[in-house]
KOLFIRO-933511 format. One line per field, with one value per residue (C-alpha): x, y, z; chain; residue number from 1. Coordinates in Angstrom, 1 decimal, always signed. Example, Ala and Ser with C-alpha at 12.3 -4.5 7.8 and 13.67 -1.06 7.14 Angstrom:
// KOLFIRO-933511
u [+12.3,+13.7]
v [-4.5,-1.1]
w [+7.8,+7.1]
chain [A,A]
n [1,2]
This chain:
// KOLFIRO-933511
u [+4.8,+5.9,+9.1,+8.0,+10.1,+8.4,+10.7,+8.9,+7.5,+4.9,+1.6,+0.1,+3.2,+3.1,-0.9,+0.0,+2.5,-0.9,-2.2,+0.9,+2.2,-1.2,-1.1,+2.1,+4.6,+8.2,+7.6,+10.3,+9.9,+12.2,+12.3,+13.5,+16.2,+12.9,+11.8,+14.3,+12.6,+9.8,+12.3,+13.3,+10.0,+8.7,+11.8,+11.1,+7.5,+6.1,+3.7,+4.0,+3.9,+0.6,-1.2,-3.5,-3.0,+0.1,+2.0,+1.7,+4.3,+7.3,+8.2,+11.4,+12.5,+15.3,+16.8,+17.6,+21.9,+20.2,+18.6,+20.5,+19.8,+16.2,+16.0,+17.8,+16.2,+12.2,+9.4,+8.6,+8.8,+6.6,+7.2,+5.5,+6.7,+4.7,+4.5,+7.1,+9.6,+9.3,+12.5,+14.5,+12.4,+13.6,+17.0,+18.0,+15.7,+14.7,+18.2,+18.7,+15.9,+16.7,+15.9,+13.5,+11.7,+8.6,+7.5,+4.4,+3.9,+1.1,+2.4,-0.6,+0.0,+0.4,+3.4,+2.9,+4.8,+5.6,+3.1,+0.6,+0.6,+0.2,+2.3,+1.9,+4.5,+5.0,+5.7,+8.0,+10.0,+10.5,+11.6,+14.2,+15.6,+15.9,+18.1,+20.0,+20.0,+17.5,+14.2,+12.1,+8.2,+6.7,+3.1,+0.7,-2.0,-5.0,-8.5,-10.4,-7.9,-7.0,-4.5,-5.8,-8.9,-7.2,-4.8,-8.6,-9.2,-12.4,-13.1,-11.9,-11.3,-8.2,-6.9,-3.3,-2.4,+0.3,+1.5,+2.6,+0.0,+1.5,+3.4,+0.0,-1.6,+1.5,+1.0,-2.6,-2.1,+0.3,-1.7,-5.2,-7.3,-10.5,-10.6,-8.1,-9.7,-8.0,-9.1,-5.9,-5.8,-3.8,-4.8,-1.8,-2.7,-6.8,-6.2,-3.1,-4.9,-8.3,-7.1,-4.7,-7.0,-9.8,-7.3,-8.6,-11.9,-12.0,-10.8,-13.7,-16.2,-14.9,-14.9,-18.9,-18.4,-16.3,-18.7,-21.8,-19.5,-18.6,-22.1,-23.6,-20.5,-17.7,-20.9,-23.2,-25.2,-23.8,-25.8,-25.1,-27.2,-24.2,-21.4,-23.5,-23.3,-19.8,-19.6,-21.4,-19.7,-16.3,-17.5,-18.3,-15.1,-13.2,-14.7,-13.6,-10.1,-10.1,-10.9,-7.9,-5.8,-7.6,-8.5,-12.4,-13.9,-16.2,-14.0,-11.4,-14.3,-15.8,-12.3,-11.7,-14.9,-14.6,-11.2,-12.5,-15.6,-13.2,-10.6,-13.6,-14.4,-11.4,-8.3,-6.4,-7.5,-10.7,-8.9,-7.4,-10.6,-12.6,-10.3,-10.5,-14.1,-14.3,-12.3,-8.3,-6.2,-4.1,-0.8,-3.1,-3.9,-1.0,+0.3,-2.4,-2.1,+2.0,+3.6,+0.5,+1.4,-0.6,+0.6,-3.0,-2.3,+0.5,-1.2,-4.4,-1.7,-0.5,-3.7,-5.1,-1.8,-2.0,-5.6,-4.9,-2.3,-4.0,-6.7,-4.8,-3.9,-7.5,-7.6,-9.8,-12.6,-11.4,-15.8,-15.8,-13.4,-15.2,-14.7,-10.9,-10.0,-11.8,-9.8,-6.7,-7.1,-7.4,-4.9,-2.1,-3.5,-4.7,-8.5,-11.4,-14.0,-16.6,-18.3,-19.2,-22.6,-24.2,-21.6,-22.4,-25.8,-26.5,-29.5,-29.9,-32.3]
v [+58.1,+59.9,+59.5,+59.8,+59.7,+59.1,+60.4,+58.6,+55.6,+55.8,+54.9,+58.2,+58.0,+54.6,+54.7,+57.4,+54.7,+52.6,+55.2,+56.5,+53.0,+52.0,+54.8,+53.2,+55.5,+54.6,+54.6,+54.3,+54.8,+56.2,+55.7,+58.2,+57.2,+56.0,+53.9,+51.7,+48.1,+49.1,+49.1,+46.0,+44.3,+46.4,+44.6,+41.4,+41.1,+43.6,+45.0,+47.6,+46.0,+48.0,+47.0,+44.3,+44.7,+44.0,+47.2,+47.1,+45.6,+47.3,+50.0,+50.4,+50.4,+52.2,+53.4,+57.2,+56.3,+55.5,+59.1,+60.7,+57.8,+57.5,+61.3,+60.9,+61.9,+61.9,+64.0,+65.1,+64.3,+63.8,+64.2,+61.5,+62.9,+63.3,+67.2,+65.5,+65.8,+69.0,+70.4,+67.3,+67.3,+71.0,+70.3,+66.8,+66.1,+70.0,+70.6,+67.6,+67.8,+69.6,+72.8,+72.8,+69.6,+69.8,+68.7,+67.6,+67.0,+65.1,+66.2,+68.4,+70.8,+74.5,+76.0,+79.1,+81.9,+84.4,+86.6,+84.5,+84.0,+80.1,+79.4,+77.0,+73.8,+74.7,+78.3,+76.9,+75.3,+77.7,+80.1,+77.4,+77.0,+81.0,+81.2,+78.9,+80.6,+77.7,+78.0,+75.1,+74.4,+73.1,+72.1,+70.0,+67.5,+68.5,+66.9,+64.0,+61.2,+57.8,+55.9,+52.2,+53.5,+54.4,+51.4,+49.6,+52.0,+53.7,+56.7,+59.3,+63.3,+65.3,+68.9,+69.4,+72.9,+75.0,+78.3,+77.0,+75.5,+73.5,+71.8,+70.9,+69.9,+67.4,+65.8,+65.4,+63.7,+61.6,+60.6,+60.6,+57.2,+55.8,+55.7,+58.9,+62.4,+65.7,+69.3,+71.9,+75.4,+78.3,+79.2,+76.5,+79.0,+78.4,+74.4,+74.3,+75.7,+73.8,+70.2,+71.2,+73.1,+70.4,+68.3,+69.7,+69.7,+65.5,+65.0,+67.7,+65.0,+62.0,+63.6,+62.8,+59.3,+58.9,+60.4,+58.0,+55.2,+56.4,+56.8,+54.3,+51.4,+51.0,+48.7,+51.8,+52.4,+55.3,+58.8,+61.4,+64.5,+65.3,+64.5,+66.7,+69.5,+69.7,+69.2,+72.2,+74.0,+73.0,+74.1,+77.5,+77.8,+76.4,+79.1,+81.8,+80.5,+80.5,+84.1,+84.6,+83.6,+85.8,+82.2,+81.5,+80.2,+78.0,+75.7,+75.4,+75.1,+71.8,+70.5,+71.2,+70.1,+67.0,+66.3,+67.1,+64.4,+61.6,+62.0,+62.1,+58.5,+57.0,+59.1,+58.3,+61.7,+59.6,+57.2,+59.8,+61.6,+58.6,+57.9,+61.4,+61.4,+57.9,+60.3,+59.3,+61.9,+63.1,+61.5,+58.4,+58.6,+59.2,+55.9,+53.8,+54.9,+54.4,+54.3,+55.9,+59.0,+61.8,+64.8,+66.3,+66.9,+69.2,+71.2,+72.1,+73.1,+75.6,+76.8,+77.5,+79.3,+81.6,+82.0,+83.0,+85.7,+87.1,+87.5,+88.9,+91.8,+92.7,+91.2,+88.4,+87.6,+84.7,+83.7,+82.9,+79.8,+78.1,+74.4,+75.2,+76.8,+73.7,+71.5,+73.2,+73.0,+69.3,+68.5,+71.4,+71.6,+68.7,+69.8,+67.5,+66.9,+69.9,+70.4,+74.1,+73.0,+76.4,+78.4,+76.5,+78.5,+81.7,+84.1,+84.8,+87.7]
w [+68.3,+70.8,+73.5,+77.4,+80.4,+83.5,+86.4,+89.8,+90.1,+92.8,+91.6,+89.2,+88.0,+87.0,+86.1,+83.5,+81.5,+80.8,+79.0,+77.2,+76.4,+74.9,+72.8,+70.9,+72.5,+73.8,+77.5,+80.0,+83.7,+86.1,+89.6,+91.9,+94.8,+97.1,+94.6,+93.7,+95.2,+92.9,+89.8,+90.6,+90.8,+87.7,+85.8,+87.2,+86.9,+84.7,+87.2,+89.7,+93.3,+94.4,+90.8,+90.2,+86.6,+84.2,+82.5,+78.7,+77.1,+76.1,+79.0,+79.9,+83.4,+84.4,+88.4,+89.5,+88.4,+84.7,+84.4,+82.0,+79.2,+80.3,+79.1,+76.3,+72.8,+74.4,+73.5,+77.4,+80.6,+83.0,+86.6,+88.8,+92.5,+95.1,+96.9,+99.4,+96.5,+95.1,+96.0,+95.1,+91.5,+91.2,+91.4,+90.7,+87.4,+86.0,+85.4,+83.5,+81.2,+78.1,+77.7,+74.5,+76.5,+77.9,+81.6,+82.6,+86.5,+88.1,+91.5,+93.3,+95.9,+96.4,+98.6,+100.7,+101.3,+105.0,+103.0,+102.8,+98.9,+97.8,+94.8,+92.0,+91.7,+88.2,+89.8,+92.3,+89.9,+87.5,+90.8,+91.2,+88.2,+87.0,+90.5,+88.2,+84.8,+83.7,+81.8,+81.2,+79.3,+83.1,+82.4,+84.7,+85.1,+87.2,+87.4,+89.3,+88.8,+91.0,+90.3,+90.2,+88.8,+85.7,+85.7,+85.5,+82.8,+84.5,+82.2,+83.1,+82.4,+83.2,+82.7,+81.2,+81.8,+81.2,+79.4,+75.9,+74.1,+70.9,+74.0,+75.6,+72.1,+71.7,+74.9,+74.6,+71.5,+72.7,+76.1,+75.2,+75.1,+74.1,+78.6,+79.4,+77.8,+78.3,+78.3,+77.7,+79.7,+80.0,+83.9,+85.5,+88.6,+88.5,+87.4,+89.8,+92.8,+92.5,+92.5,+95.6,+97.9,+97.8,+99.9,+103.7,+102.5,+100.6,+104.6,+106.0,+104.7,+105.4,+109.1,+108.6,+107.9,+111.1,+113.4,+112.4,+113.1,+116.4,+117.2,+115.8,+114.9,+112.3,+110.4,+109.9,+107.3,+105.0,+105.8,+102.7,+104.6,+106.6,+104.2,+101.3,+104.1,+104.4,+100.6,+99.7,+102.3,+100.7,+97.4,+99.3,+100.6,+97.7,+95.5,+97.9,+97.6,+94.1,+94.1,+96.2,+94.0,+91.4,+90.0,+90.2,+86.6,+85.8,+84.4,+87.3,+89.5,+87.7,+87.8,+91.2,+92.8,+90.3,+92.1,+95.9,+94.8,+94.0,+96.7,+99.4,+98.1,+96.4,+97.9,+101.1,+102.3,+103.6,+105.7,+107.6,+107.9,+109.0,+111.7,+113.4,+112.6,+114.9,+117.4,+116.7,+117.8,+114.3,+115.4,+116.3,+112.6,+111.0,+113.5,+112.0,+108.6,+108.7,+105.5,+103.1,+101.8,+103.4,+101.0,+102.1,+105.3,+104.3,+101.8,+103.8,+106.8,+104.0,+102.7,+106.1,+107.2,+104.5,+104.8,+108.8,+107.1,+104.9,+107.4,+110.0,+107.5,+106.4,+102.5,+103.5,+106.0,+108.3,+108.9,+105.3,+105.9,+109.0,+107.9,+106.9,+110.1,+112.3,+109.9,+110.2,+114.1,+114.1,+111.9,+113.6,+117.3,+117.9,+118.6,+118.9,+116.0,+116.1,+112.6,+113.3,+111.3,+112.0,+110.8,+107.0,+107.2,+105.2,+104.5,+100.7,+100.5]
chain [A,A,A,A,A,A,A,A,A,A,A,A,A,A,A,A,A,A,A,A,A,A,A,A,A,A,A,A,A,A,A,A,A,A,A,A,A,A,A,A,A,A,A,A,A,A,A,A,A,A,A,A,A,A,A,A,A,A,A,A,A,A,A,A,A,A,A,A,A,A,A,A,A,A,A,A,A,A,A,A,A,A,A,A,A,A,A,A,A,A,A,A,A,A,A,A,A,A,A,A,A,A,A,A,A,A,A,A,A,A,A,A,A,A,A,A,A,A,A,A,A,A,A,A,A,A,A,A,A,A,A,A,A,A,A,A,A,A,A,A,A,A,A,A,A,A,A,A,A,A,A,A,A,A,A,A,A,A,A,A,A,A,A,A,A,A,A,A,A,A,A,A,A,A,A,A,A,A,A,A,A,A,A,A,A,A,A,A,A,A,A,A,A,A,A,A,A,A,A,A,A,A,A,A,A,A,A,A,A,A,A,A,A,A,A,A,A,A,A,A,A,A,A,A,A,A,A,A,A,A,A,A,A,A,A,A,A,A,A,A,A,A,A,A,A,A,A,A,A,A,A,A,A,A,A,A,A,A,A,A,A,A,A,A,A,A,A,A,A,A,A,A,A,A,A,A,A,A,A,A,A,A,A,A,A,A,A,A,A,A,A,A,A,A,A,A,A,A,A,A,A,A,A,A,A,A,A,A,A,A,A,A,A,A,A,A,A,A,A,A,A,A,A,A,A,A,A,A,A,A,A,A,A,A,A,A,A,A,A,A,A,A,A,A,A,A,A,A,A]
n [1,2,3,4,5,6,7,8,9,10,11,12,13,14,15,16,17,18,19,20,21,22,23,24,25,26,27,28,29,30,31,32,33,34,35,36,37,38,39,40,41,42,43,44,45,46,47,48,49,50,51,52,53,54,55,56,57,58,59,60,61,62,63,64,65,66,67,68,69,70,71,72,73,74,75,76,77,78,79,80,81,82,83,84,85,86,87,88,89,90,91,92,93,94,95,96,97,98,99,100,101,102,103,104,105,106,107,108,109,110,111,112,113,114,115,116,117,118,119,120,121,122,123,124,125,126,127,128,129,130,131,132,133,134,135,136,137,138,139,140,141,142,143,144,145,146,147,148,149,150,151,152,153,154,155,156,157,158,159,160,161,162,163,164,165,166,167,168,169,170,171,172,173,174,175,176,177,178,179,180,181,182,183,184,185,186,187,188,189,190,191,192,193,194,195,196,197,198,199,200,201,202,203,204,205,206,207,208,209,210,211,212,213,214,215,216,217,218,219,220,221,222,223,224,225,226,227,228,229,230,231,232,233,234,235,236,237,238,239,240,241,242,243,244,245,246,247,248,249,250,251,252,253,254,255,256,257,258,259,260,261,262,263,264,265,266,267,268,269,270,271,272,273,274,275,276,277,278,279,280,281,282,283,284,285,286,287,288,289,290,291,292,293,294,295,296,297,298,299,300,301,302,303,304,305,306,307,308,309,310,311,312,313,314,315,316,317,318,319,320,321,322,323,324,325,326,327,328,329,330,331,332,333,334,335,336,337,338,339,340,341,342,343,344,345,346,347,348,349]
């Protein structure tokens, strides 16, 4: 039996205790300062306010004041934040973790750099904390994942990854269910990298969706020609990304295009998608979708920013990335919905 902190209470964060606690492991969950309502109604209730289903008994619930004894004497940590709280992660929990302690974040995103350069979260962090005189074991959790789906225990297969393996055996042991499987890798920048950069693209599709309801009403039929088309572009696009970051294997690939698959029809990604697909304006979508977490938004902003560099200096071709660049101008400028379809086109001869 293992002893897990979970630092952020949002929903993965939360999901993950079903898993951990089911496994017979001390479990105690940690909100951060935003979360401190849910806390309260986790103690009262023993279900997370967004959950249709009870926690396993036996987690402990504690608020941000009660870190310090949440952390005392566990196994690892995992880090539930969302990308929004990377920084505060960095500095108000890292430092507080011990040192021979392992992390394991579920928080996806990549962060870009005035070169162009996207960097890793578990990069980031360990950045932050050697301008400290800190060292930490930061691992992460990429893969195809939902949150309620595996609160309903929907099988499902994830990817811890990180540089030091006993630390990734120990967690796999400790999370792995009969529902929650887990591969292990070394490449945190391949892993990393795929499950963040499908985020522009889960939204590219869902653009599809949006347009056959404006043409044809919000009660259409489902058409898949369209949405495959901006699918296998993405996968295109996504690998071409991955080779940027000196990244592209088959495994990271099958986890990222696993990831892009189930956030283009289970993530929140597809309601903002749909909406500018029915031909809302992006601030008309973020106003309808007020109060859900859009961390995509952000990340595909970065990507395509340090796409556009990296461009502009001659290391990449700009053409390659058609579907990222009319992303990036709707969700930046502000420009209509125009799926370049012809661009998707190739000659293999």
């Amino acid at each position: 039996m293992a002893t897990i902190a979970i630092v952020g209470s949002g929903m993965m964060g939360s999901a993950l205790a079903f898993p951990a606690r089911e496994n017979g492991n001390d479990v105690r969950l940690v909100g951060t300062h935003l979360d401190r309502d849910i806390i309260d109604a986790c103690r009262a209730t023993g279900r997370h306010p967004k959950f249709d289903y009870d926690f396993p008994e036996g987690i402990s619930y504690y608020q941000i004041e009660e870190l310090d004894e949440a952390l005392e004497g566990v196994d690892f940590v995992i880090g539930g934040v969302s990308s929004f709280g990377v920084e505060w992660f960095g500095n108000e929990v890292l430092p507080r973790v011990a040192e021979d302690v392992p992390v394991l974040s579920v928080t996806k995103g990549l962060q870009d750099l005035d070169d162009g350069t996207l960097l890793t979260y578990p990069e980031v962090w360990r950045r932050m904390l050697e301008e400290q005189g800190l060292t930490r074991t930061i691992c992460a959790i990429g893969g195809p994942c939902t949150s309620y789906e595996l609160v309903f225990h929907d099988q499902t297969e994830v990817c811890f990854c990180g540089e030091d393996v006993s630390a990734l055996r120990m967690m796999r042991e400790a999370m792995a269910t009969s529902y929650y499987h887990v591969s292990i890798s070394t490449d945190v920048t391949g892993i990393e990298s795929a499950v963040a950069l499908k985020n522009g693209y889960a939204l590219g599709v869902a653009l599809t969706i949006g347009l056959v309801q404006r043409e044809h009403g919000t009660d259409a039929e489902l058409h898949y020609n369209s949405q495959a088309a901006v699918f296998g572009q993405a996968t295109r696009e996504m690998t071409r990304l991955l080779e940027m970051q000196g990244a592209n294997t088959l495994e990271n690939r099958a986890v990222g295009f696993g990831d892009l698959y189930v956030t283009v029809y289970g993530g929140r990604t597809r309601l903002v998608g749909i909406l500018l697909g029915r031909g809302y304006t992006i601030d008309e979508a973020k106003e309808e979708l007020a109060g859900v977490t859009l961390e995509s938004l952000v990340v595909a902003g970065r990507v395509a920013r340090a796409v556009r560099i990296k461009a502009s200096r001659g290391a990449i071709d700009l053409a390659d990335f058609p579907l990222l660049v009319h992303i990036d101008d709707i969700i930046t400028n502000g420009a209509p919905v125009d799926i370049p379809w012809e661009s998707f086109t190739f000659e293999c001869l």
